[in-house]
C-alpha positions in Angstrom: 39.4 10.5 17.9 37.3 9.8 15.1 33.8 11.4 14.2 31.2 11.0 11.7 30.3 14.7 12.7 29.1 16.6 9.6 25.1 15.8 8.4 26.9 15.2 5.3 29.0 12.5 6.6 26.1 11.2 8.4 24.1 11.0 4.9 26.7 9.3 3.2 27.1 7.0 5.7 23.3 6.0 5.7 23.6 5.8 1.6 26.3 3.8 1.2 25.0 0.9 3.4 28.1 1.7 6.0 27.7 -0.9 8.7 26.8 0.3 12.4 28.0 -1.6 15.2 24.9 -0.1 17.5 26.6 -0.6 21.3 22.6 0.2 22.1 20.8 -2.1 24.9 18.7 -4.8 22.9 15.3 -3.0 24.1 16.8 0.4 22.4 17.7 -1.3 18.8 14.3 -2.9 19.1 12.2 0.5 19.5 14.3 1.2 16.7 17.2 1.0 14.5 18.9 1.6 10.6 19.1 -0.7 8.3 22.8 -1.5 8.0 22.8 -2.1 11.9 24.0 -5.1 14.1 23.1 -4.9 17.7 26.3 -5.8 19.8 25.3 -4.3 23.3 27.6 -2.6 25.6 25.3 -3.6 28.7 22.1 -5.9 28.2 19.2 -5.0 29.3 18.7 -5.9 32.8 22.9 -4.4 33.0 21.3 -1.1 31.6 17.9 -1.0 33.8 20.5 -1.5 37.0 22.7 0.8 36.1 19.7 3.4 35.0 18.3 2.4 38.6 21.5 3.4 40.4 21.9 7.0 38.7 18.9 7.9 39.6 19.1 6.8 43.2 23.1 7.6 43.8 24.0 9.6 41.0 26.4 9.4 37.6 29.9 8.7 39.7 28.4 5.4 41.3 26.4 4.4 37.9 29.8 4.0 36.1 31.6 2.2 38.5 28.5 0.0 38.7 28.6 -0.2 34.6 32.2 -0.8 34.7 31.6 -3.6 37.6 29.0 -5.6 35.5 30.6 -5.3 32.2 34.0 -6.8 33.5 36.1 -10.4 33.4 34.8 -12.9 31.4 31.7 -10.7 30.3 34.2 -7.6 29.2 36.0 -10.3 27.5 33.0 -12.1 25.1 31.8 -8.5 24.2 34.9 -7.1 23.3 35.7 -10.6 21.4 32.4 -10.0 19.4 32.9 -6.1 18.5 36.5 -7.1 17.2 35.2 -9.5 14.8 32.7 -7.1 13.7 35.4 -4.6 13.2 37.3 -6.9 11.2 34.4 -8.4 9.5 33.2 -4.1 8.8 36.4 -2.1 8.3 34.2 0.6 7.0 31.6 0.6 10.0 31.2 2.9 12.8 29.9 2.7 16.7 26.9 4.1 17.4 25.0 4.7 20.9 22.5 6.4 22.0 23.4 9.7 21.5 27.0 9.1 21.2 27.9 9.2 24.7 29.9 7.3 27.0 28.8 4.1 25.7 30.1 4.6 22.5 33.2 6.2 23.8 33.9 3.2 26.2 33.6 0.8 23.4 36.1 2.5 21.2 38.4 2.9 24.3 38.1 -0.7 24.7 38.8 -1.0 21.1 41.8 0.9 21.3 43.6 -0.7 23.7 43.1 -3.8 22.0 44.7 -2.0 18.6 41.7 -1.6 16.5 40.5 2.7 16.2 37.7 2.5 15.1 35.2 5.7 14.5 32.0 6.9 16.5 28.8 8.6 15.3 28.7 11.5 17.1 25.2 12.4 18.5 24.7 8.9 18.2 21.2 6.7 16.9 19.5 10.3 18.2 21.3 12.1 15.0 21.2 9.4 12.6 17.1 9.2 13.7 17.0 13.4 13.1 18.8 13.0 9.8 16.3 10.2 8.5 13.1 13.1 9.4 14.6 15.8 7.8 16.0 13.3 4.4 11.7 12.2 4.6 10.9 15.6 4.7 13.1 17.1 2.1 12.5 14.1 -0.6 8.7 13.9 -0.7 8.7 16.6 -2.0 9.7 15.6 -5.3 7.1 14.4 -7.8 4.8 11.8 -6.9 2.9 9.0 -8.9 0.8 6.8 -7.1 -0.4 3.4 -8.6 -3.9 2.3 -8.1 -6.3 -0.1 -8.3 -8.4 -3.0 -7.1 -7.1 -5.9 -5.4 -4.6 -8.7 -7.7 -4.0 -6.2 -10.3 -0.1 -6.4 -9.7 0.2 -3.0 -8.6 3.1 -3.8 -5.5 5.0 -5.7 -8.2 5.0 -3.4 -10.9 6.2 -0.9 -7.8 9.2 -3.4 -7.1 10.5 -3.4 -10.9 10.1 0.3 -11.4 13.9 2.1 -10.0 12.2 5.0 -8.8 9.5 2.8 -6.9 9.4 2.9 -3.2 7.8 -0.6 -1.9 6.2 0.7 1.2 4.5 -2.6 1.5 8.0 -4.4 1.4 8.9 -2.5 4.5 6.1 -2.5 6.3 6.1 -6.6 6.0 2.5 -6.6 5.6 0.3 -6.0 2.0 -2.0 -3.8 3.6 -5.1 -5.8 3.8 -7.1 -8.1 6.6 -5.2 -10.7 4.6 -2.0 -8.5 4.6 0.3 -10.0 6.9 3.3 -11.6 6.2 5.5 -14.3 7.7 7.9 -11.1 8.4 7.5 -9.2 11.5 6.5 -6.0 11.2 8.7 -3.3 12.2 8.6 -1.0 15.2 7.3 2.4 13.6 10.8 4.2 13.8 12.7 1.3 12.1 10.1 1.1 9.2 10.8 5.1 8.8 14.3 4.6 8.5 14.5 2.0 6.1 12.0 4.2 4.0 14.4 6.9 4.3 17.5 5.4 3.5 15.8 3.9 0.5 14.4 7.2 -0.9 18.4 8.5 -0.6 20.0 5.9 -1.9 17.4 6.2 -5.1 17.9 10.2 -4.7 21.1 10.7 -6.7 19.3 8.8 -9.6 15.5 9.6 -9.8 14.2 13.0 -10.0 10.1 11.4 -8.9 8.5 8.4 -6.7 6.5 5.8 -7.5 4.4 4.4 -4.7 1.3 2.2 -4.6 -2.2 4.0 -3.3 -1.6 3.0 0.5 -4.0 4.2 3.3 -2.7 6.4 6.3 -1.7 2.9 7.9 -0.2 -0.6 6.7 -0.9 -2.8 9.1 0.9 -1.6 12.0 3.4 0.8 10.2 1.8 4.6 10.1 3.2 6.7 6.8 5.1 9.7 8.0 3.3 12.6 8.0 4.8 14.8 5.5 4.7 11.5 2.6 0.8 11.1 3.8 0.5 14.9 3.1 1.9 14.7 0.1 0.2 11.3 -1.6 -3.3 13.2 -0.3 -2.3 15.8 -3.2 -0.4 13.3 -5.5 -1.7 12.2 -9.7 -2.6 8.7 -10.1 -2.5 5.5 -12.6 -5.2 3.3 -12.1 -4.1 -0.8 -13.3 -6.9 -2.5 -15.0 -6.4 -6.3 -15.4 -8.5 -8.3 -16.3 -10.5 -10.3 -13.3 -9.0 -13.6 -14.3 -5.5 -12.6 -14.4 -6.6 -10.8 -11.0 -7.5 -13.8 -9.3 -4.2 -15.9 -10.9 -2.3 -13.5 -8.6 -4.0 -13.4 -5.7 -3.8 -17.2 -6.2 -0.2 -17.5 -6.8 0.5 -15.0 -3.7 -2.2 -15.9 -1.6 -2.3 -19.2 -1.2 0.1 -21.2 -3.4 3.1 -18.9 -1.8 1.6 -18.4 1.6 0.8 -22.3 2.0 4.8 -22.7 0.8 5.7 -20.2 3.5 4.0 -21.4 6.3 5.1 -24.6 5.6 8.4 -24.0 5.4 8.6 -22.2 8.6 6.3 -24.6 10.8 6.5 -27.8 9.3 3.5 -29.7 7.5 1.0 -30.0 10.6 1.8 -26.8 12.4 2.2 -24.8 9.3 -0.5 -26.1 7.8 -2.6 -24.9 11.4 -1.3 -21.4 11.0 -2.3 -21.1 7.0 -5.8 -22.1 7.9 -5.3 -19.4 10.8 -3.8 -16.9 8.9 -7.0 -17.4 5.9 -9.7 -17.1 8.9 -8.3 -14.2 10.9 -8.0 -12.5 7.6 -11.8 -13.4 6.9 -13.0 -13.0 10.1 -11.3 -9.4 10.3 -14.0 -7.5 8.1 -17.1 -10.0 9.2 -19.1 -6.8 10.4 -18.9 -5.0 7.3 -19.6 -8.3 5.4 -22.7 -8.9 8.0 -23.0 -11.9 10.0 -24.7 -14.2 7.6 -22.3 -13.7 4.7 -19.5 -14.0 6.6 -20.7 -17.4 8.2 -21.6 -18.3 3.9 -18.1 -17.0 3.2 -16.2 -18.9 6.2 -17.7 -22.3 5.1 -17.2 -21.9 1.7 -13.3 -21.1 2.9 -13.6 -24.7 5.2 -14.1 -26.2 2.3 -11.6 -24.8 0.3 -8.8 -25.8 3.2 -10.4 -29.3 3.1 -10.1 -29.9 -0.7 -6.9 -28.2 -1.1 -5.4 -30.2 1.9 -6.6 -33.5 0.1 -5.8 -32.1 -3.8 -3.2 -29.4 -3.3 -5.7 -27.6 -5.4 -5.7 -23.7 -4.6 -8.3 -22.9 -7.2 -11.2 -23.9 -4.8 -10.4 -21.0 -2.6 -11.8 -18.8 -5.6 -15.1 -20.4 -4.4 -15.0 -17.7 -1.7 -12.5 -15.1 -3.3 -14.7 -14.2 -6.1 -17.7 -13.0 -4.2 -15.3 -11.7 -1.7 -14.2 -9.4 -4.4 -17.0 -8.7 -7.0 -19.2 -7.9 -3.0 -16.3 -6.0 -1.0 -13.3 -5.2 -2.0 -13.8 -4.5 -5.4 -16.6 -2.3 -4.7 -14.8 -0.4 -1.7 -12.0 0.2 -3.3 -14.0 1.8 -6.5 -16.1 4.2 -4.2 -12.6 5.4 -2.7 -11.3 6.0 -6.0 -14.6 8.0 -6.7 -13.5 10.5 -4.5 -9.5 11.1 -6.3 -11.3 11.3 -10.1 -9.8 14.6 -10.6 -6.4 13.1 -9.6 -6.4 10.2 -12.1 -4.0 10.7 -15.3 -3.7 7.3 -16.9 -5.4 4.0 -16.9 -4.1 0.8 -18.4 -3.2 -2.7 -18.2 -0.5 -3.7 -16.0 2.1 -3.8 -19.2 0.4 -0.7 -20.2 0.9 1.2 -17.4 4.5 -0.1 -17.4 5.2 1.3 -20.7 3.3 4.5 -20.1 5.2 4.8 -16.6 8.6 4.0 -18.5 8.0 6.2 -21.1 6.9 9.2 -19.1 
């Protein structure tokens, strides 16, 4: 029988984007799951609560033979179809369960008998879950640079083109703002871990430091683990310094000329075009308390209109109607007294393309 049994194997196996046929329950692979896994269930989930039910009630003897009893004929048959062509479709994959138990074991059994051996990851998504901690652990502490500065100044692209840059945002699906969500799910909190992990490894054998962009304990939903929050508390920064014109380009260009795209794109023009004007208020509406009421009723019309004439025009540009004093009065200003506070942790500030070279040439 064949093991991924070593924390080594397990490693390379999360490194070299191995495919993992996770025989999970679809409310298990949803709480959390690696990157490189499909979800092709031994039992679904009301097979799984049932069988859960009867252990506890009659004990493990009767729990298999109810297992085996709902998982047989024509069902047996689909599932077993489906993990073949996987197998054939991933020589190079393994099975993975929960904690590589008898699920895991049944499949490749199953497998077997049908002349396909294929191997198992022993101690299961529990192992794989302990090795992604203890890679996050071990690999923060290497150098880290954290890239800062005020909103539009490019710092989550200039991340993205650096190779040891870590796009925390880019995992999280969100950008880390009110107006930070994306079109992208976020992740449950495990799976956004491991897919940090497995990045930082795969960039390991190759960068001896991280690049991240200044990111708060949270982004959006997805929480930092601990021991990278530690560390970016104590970590030098490079403060971007753009120009406010090229500032707002960007936050044009991502903000609403890409959004607008998106939304439409996924919804259609009249639904889409609903959940962008949605998407513009709740992220407006979001911070109205620290804006107070009557700016944020000033702002909100101002952002009406905006809708209005870009709906009629295609014209973005009259969204910097509200985006400029949304900046120059909040964000700009809260992000600057935050950085008062890190002073002493600052070590470069440039341009964008300055910063670039100085990060490249460092």
């Amino acid at each position: 029988m064949e093991l991924a049994s070593s924390a080594q194997n397990i490693r390379k196996i999360l490194a070299t984007k191995t495919p993992i046929i996770d025989v999970r329950a679809p409310v298990e692979f949803n709480q959390g799951s690696m990157p490189e896994a499909i979800n092709l269930p031994l039992m679904n989930d009301e097979e799984r609560a049932a069988v859960g039910t009867c252990y506890k009630q009659q004990g493990s003897q009767k729990a298999v033979e109810l297992g085996h009893k709902l998982v047989s004929g024509e069902t047996r048959d689909n599932r077993l179809a489906a993990w073949r062509e996987a197998c054939e479709r991933f020589p190079q994959g393994y099975i993975c369960c929960a904690r590589g138990g008898m699920r895991s074991h049944i499949v490749q059994e199953w497998l077997k008998e049908a002349g396909i051996y294929f191997p198992l990851i022993e101690g299961g998504y529990k192992a794989l879950r302990q090795a992604v901690i203890e890679i996050t652990n071990e690999l923060v502490q290497r150098p880290i640079i954290l890239i800062g500065g005020c909103t539009g100044n490019g710092k989550t692209t200039l991340v993205r083109a650096l190779p040891e840059g870590i796009d925390l945002e880019g995992f999280a699906h969100h950008r880390g703002s009110s107006f930070g969500r994306t079109l992208q799910e976020q992740f449950p909190q495990a799976t956004f871990e491991n897919h940090l992990a497995v990045d930082m490894l795969k960039k390991s054998q190759h960068q001896t430091r991280w690049v991240l962009e200044d990111e708060g304990r949270a982004i959006g939903a997805n929480g930092l683990p601990e021991s990278l929050r530690i560390k970016m508390a104590d970590a030098s920064l490079v403060i971007v310094e753009d120009p406010f014109e090229q500032r707002i380009e960007r936050l044009k260009e991502e903000y609403f000329d890409r959004m607008t795209d998106d939304f439409l794109t996924a919804y259609g023009e009249e639904k889409g075009w609903q959940a962008y004007s949605e998407y513009l208020h709740h992220g407006l509406f979001a911070i109205r308390r620290r804006l107070g009421s009557q700016r944020a009723t000033e702002l909100t019309q101002l952002l009406d209109n905006a809708l209005i004439e870009q709906k009629t025009t295609g014209n973005t540009e009259a969204h910097f109607a509200w985006l400029t004093p949304l900046l120059n009065e909040y964000y700009d200003p809260m992000y600057r007294y935050q950085l008062s506070k890190k002073e002493d942790k600052i070590i470069y500030r440039g341009t964008y393309s300055e910063v670039m070279q100085w990060l490249t040439n460092k």
